[in-house]
C-alpha positions in Angstrom: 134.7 93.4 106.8 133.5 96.9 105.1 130.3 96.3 103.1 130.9 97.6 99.3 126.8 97.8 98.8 124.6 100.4 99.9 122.3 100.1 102.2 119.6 100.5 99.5 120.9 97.7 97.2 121.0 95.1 100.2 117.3 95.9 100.8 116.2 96.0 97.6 117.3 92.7 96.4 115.9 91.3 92.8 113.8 88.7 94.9 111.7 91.4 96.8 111.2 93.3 93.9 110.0 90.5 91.7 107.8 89.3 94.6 106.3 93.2 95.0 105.8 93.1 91.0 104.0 90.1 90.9 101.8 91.2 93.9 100.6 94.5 92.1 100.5 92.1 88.7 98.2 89.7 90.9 96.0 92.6 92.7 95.7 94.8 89.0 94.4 91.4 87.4 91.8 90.8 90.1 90.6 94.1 90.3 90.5 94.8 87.0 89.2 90.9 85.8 86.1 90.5 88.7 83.3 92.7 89.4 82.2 91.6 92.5 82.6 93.2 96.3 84.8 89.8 96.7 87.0 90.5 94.1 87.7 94.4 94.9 88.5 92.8 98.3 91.3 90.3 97.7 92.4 92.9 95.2 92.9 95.1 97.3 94.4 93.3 99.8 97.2 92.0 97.3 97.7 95.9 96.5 98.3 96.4 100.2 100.3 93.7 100.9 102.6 95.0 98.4 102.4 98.1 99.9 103.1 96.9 103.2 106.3 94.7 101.9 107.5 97.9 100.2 107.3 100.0 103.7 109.4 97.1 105.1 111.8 97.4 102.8 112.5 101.1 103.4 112.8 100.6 106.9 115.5 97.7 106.3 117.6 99.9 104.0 117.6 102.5 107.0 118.4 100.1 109.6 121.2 98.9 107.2 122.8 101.6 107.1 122.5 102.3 110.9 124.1 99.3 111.0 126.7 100.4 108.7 127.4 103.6 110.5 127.9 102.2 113.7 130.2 99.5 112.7 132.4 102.4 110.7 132.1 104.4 114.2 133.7 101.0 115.8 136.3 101.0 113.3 137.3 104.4 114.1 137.0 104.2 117.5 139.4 100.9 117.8 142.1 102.3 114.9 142.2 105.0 117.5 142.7 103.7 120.7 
């Protein structure tokens, strides 16, 4: 069964970008709302987190479309055999 969506738009689904969103919302408001060494902390944290999920991503949309490759290459190699 081909797979119509790229790689890209499997990774990047509306859920993960909503959750990355509301991670930068959540690490802007902290940093930018407390003045303490505390605050600049978790801040940053929730910034990298975000960061971090993002990175995931990418690597998912590659491994996708590994994936993708490799089951085309199957195809191929059973239409011809």
């Amino acid at each position: 069964m081909p797979e119509t969506r790229s790689p890209w738009r499997r990774a990047f689904s509306a859920p993960l970008l909503a959750a990355v969103a509301v991670l930068i919302a959540a690490g802007v408001a902290v940093l930018v709302l407390t003045g303490s060494n505390l605050g600049v902390g978790v801040g940053a944290g929730l910034l990298g987190v975000a960061a971090v999920v993002l990175v995931g991503a990418f690597f998912l949309a590659i491994g996708y479309g590994e994936d993708d490759e490799r089951a085309r290459e199957e195809r191929r190699r059973r239409a011809g055999a």
